[in-house]
C-alpha positions as CSV (number, residue, x, y, z in Angstrom):
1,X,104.9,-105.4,15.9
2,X,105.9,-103.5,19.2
3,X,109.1,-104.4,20.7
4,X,108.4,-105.4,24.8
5,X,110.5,-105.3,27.4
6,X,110.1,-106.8,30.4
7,X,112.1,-105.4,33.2
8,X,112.8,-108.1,36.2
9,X,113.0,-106.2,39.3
10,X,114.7,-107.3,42.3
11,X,112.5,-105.4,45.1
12,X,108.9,-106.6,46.0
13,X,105.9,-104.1,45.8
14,X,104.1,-101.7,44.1
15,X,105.9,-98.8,45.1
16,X,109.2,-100.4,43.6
17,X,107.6,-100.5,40.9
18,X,106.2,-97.7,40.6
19,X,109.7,-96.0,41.4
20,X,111.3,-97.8,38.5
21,X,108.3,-96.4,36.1
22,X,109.8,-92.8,36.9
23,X,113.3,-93.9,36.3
24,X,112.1,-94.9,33.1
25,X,109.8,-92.1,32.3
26,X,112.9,-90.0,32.8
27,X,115.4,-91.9,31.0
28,X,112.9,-91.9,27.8
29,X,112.2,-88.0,28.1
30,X,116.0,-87.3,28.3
31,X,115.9,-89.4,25.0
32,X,113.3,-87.4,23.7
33,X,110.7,-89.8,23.9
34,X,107.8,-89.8,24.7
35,X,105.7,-91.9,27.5
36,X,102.4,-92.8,28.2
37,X,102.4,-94.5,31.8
38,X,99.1,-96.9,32.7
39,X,97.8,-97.2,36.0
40,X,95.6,-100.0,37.4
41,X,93.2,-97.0,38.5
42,X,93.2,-93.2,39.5
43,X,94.3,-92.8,42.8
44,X,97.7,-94.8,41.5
45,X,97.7,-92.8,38.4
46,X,98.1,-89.6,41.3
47,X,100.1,-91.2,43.0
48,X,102.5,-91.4,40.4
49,X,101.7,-88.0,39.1
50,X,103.2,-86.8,42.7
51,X,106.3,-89.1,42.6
52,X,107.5,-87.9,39.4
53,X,107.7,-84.2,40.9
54,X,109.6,-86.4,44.3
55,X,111.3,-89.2,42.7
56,X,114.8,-87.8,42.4
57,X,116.2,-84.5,43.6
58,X,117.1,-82.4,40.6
59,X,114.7,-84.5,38.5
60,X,112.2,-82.8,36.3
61,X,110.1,-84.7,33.8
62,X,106.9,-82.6,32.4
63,X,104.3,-85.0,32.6
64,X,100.5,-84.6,33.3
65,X,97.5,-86.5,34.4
66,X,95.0,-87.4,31.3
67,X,91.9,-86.1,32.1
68,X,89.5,-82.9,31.6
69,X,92.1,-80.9,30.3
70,X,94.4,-80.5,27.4
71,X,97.6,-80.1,28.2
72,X,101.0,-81.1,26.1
73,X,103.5,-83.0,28.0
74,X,106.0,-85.3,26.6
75,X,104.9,-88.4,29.6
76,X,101.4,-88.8,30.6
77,X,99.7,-90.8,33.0
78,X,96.3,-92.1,32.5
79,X,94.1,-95.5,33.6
80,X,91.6,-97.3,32.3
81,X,89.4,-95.8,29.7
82,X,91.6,-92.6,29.3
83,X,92.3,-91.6,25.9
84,X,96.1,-92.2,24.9
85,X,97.6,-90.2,22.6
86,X,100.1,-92.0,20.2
87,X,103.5,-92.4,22.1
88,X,107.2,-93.6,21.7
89,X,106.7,-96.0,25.2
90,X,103.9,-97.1,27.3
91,X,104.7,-98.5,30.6
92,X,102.1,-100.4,31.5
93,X,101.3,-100.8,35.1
94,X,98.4,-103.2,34.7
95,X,97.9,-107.1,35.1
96,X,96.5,-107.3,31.6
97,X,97.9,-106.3,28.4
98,X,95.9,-103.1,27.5
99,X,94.3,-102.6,24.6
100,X,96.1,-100.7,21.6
101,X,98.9,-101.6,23.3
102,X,100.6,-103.2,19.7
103,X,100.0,-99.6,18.4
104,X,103.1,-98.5,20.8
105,X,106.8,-98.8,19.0
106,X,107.5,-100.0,22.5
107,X,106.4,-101.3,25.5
108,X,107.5,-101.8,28.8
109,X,106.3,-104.0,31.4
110,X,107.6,-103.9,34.9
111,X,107.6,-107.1,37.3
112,X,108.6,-107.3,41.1
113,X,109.5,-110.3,42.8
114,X,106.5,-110.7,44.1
115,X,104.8,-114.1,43.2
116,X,101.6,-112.9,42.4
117,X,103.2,-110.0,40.4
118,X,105.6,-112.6,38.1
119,X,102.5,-114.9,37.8
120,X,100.8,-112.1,35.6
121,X,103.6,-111.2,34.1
122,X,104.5,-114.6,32.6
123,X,100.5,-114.8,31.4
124,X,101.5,-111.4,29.5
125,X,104.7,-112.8,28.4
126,X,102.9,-115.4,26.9
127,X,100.6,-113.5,25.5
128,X,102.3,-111.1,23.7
129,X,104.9,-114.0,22.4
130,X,101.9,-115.8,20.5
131,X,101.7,-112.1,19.1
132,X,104.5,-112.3,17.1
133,X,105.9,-109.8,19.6
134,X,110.2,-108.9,20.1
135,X,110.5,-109.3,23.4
136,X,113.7,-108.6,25.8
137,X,114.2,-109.0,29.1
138,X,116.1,-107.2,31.5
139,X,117.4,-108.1,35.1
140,X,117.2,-105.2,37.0
């Protein structure tokens, strides 16, 4: 069973969230993990692709966009029907639980304070709880 963590943020938004997914892509690499991070769709997956170069100054986290070519980075970024490649942590930026997603040691799921946002994210909760998941929350 995958361990889940559901990270509570204070901030409302996708592009908190999406901030916080770099934080954590970053803090993981440092660890030397590695991160698969899912997008609801491409343009978000490029988006993030661009704020992980942004994010911080003086951050650098290799990292790539799944797609046509074949490239080795410790975090990826993918959507929908990309491939994944078995990783240490997906961060999944989805409203459903993706599939394969109990094949991951660890999972992390990032929820704003938006209403909407925390509805989903108590569905998944749920979900993953009559899995026979560990899950932990955080308060961020």
């Amino acid at each position: 069973m995958s361990r889940i963590d559901f990270y509570i943020l204070s901030q409302t938004g996708e592009q908190a969230r999406a901030a916080f997914a770099c934080r954590l892509a970053e803090k993981a690499y440092r660890l030397d993990n590695t991160v698969h991070i899912l997008a609801t769709n491409r343009a978000d997956a490029e988006r993030l692709d661009e704020l992980l170069w942004t994010f911080r100054d003086g951050s650098f986290v290799p990292h790539h966009v799944v797609g046509g070519n074949s490239l080795e980075s410790p975090v990826t970024i993918g959507c929908d029907d990309d491939p994944i490649e078995p990783r240490d942590l997906l961060i999944n930026l989805c409203d459903e639980i993706p599939p394969g997603a109990d094949s991951f040691p660890r999972v992390a799921e990032l929820v704003t304070s938006d209403e909407d946002c925390r509805q989903q994210s108590r569905r998944r909760y749920a979900k993953y709880r009559d899995q026979g998941h560990e899950i932990e929350t955080h308060k961020i």
